[in-house]
Structures are given as C-alpha cells and as structure tokens.
N, C-alpha and C positions, 0 to 999 in steps of 0.2 A: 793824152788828150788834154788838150789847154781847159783850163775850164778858169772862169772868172766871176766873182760874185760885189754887184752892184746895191749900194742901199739908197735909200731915200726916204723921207719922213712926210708924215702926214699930222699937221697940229688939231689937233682934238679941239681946241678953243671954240671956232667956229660955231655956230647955233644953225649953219645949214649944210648945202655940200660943198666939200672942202677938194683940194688938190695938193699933193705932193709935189716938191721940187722936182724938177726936170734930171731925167738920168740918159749921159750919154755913153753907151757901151762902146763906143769907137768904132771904127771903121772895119775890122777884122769880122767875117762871115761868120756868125755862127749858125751852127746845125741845131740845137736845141737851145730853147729858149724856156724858162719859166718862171712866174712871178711866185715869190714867199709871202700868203697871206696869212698876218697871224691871229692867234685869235683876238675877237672882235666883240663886244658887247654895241652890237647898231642893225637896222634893218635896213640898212641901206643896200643898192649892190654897185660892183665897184666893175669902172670901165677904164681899159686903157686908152690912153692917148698918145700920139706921134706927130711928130712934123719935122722938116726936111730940116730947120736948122738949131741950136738951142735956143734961139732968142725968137723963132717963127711960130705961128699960127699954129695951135697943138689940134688936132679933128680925133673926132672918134674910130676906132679900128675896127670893122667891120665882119663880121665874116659869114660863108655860107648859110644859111638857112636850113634846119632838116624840115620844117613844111616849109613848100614854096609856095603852097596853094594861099596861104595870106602872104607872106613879104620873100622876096630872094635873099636877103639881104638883112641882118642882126648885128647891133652893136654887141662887141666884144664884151659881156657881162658877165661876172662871178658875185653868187649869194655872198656879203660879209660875213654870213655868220659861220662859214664853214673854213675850217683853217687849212691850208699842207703848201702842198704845192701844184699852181694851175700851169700849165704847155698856154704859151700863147704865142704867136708869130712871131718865124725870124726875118731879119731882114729890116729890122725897124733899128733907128740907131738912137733919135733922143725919142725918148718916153716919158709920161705921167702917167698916175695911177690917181680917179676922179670920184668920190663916193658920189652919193646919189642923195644923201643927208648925213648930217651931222656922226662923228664915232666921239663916242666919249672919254675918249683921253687921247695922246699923240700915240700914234701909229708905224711902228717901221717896216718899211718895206725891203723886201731882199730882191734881184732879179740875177737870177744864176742862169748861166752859159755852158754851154760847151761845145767844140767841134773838135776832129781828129785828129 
C-alpha cells in the first residue's frame, strides 16, 4: 500500500487567524486521507481549505451536516485543542490548513495518505 506523508507549517507569530503553506499531494487517488493535528495551546478550530490550482482561490471544504434541520451543509472543522489524527476528504490535491485565531507558537502539520 503506497502511503505518503505531507507537511506544512503554520507560523504562530500572527496575533489572529493564520494559514499554512499550501500542500500539494499530487495527482495519484488516494483512498484514505488524514490531517496530523498536533498538539496545540489555542481555542481556535481549524478548517481545511482546497482549490483547483496551487496558486488558485483556496474555499472552505464542506461536508454533510448530521442536523439538516438548521444547515445541509458544515464547514470542515476540527477543535485545536485536541491532538491525533482527523479523516478528511480525498480527492482534494492542493490544500491549507486555516485556524480560526491565533496558536501560540508555529504549528506542523502532517497529511498522511494512503491507497492500495
């Protein structure tokens, strides 16, 4: 099973919400996709981002709603302050990873792979 593991950095500096560099897993399908959050002194939560080129318009990743009864429809969110590893959609090729406020020191991010 191929597996491949991507990093990316988030600078802590910032005094609001910050963004990681742009990570592009290449073109190869993977089956399983998940971001390495580590741990974090922030209360911020952190969303992924995607867009169709590296240098393009990065949007928020969306996904179902378990109540539909207020929105169909939820940005891709994970609490900072909880560390391991989150599943989040495959099929996306350049990514950021977008706090919601400030983290106190620089941040690395992992996004590990894998297909069969």
């Amino acid at each position: 099973m191929p597996v491949a593991v991507f990093t990316t950095t988030m600078d802590g500096s910032a005094a609001a919400a910050s963004l990681t560099t742009a990570v592009d897993v290449g073109t190869q399908r993977y089956e399983n996709v998940y971001l390495e959050i580590p741990t974090m002194t922030s209360n911020s939560q952190l969303h992924i981002l995607a867009a169709a080129t590296l240098a393009g318009t990065y949007r928020a990743v969306y996904h179902p709603a378990i109540n539909s009864a207020t929105s169909s429809l939820n940005k891709f969110a994970v609490s900072s302050g909880v560390s391991g590893l989150i599943p989040i959609p495959n099929g996306l090729r350049f990514m950021k990873v977008q706090s919601t406020a400030s983290v106190s020191f620089s941040a690395e991010f992992k996004i590990h792979t894998s297909s069969r």
